[in-house]
Each structure stands twice: as structure tokens, then as C-alpha cells.
C-alpha positions as CSV (number, residue, x, y, z in Angstrom):
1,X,-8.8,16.4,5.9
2,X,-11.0,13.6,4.4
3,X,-9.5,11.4,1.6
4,X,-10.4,13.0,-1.2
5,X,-8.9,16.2,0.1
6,X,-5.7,14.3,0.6
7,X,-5.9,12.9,-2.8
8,X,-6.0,16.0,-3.8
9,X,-2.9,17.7,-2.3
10,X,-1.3,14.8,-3.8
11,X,-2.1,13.9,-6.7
12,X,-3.3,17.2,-8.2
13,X,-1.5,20.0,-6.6
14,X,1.9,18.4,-5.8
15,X,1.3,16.3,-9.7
16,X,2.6,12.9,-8.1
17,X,1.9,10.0,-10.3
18,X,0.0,7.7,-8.2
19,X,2.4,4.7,-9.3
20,X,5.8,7.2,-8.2
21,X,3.5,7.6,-4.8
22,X,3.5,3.8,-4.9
23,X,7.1,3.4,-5.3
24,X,8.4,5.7,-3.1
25,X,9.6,8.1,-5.4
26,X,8.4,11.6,-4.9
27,X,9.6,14.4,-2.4
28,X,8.3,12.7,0.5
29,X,8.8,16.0,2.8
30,X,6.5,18.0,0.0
31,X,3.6,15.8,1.0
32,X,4.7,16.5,4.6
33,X,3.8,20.0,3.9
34,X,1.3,19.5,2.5
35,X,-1.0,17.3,4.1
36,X,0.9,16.1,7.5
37,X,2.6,13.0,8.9
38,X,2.2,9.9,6.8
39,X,3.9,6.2,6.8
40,X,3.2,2.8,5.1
41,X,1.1,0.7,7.4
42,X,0.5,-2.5,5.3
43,X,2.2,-3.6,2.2
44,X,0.6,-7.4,0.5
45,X,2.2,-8.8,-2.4
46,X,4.9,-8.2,-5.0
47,X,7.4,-10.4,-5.0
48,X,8.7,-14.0,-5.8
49,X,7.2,-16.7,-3.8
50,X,4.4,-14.1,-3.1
51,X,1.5,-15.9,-4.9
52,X,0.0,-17.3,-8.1
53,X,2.3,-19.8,-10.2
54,X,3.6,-19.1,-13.3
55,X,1.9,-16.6,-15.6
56,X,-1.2,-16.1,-13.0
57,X,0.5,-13.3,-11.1
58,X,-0.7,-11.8,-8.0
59,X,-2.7,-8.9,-6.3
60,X,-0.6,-6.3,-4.6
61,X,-1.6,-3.3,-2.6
62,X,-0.1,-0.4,-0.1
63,X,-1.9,1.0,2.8
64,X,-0.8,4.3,4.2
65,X,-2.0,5.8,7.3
66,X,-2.1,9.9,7.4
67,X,-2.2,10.4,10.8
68,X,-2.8,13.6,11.1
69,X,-6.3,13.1,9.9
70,X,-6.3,9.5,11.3
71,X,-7.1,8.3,7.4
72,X,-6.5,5.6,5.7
73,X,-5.3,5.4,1.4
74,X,-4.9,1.6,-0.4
75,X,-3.6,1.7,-3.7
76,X,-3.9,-1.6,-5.1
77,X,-2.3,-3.3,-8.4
78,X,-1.0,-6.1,-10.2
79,X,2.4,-7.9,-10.2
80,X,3.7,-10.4,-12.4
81,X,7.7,-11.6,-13.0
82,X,7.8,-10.6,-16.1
83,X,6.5,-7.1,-16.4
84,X,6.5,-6.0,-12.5
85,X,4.4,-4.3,-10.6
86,X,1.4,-2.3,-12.1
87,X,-0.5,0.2,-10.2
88,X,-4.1,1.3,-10.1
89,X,-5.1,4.8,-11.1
90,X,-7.6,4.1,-8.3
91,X,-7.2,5.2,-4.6
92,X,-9.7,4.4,-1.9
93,X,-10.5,4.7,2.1
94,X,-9.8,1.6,3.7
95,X,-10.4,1.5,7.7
96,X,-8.5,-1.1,10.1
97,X,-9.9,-4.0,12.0
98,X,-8.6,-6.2,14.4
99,X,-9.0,-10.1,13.6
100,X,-7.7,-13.1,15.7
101,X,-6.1,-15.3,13.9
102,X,-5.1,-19.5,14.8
103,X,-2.1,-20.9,12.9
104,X,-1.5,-24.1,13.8
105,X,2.8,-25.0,14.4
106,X,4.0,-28.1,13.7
107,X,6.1,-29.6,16.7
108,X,9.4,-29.2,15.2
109,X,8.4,-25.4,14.5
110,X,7.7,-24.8,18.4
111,X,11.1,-26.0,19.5
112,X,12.9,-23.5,17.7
């Protein structure tokens, strides 16, 4: 199955709202059925201490991986303090890529 046909199964034939699909709040063993093993891979955002200061709110997005069809679906939206999380209409194909990444520990951090 490609994305859209995904999307589809979802979104059209099963009537999810894509912001219920966000939340976790659908029949999750429905989409099961209906398009095949699925979990949350990546999840950025949402939360206090997450990002921008006060009144800039922050980016938020959810990657699943359906692995059945080794695809990949971000949702992406908006969270602020005051009126939560909002969620794009929007779904794309988003692949993974490995990165190396340096942080640097202070000396008190490495003797814990």
C-alpha cells in the first residue's frame, strides 16, 4: 500500500478525523484491519518546556511507521498553553535517516 492508499483506508473509509488519529482516539484494531501493523515512531513537541516562550508556541508533529508496507505518515501541528494542540488537515510521506549527532557533557554530567 502506498500512502495515499493508507490515507485512504483511514481517513475516508474508516471516517477518522485526522486530529482523533493524532490523539489516539479511534478504534485502533479497525485500522489494524484495515491497513496492517502500525505504531508511533517519533513524536516532537507539545508540551511545557517544549519550546517557544510565552505566546510564540511551538511546532509539533507524529510520525507513524506502517510496517506492513514499510511507510512512513507525519502529521504535523501547532501547540500553544493556552488553546493546546492543533492538528493539520495535512498528511505527508516522510522517510528516515540516520544522523550522528555530538553533544557535548559537562564534567559534572559524566560522573553521574
Amino acid at each position: 500500500m502506498t500512502l495515499e492508499q493508507i490515507d485512504h483506508k483511514i481517513f475516508t473509509e474508516l471516517e477518522i478525523e485526522h486530529n482523533m488519529f493524532a490523539y489516539d482516539d479511534y478504534d485502533q484494531d479497525a485500522v489494524i484491519a484495515a491497513v496492517g501493523p502500525f505504531k508511533l515512531v517519533e513524536e516532537v513537541g507539545g508540551g511545557e518546556g517544549d519550546g517557544g516562550g510565552e505566546g510564540d508556541g511551538e511546532h509539533v508533529s507524529r510520525v507513524w511507521h506502517f510496517e506492513a508496507h514499510d511507510v512512513y505518515m507525519r502529521i504535523t501541528g501547532y501547540y500553544a498553553s493556552y488553546d493546546g494542540t492543533t492538528w493539520d488537515s495535512e498528511r505527508e510521506e516522510v522517510f528516515p535517516r540516520q544522523v550522528m549527532v555530538t553533544v557535548f557533557d559537562s564534567a559534572k554530567d559524566r560522573a553521574n
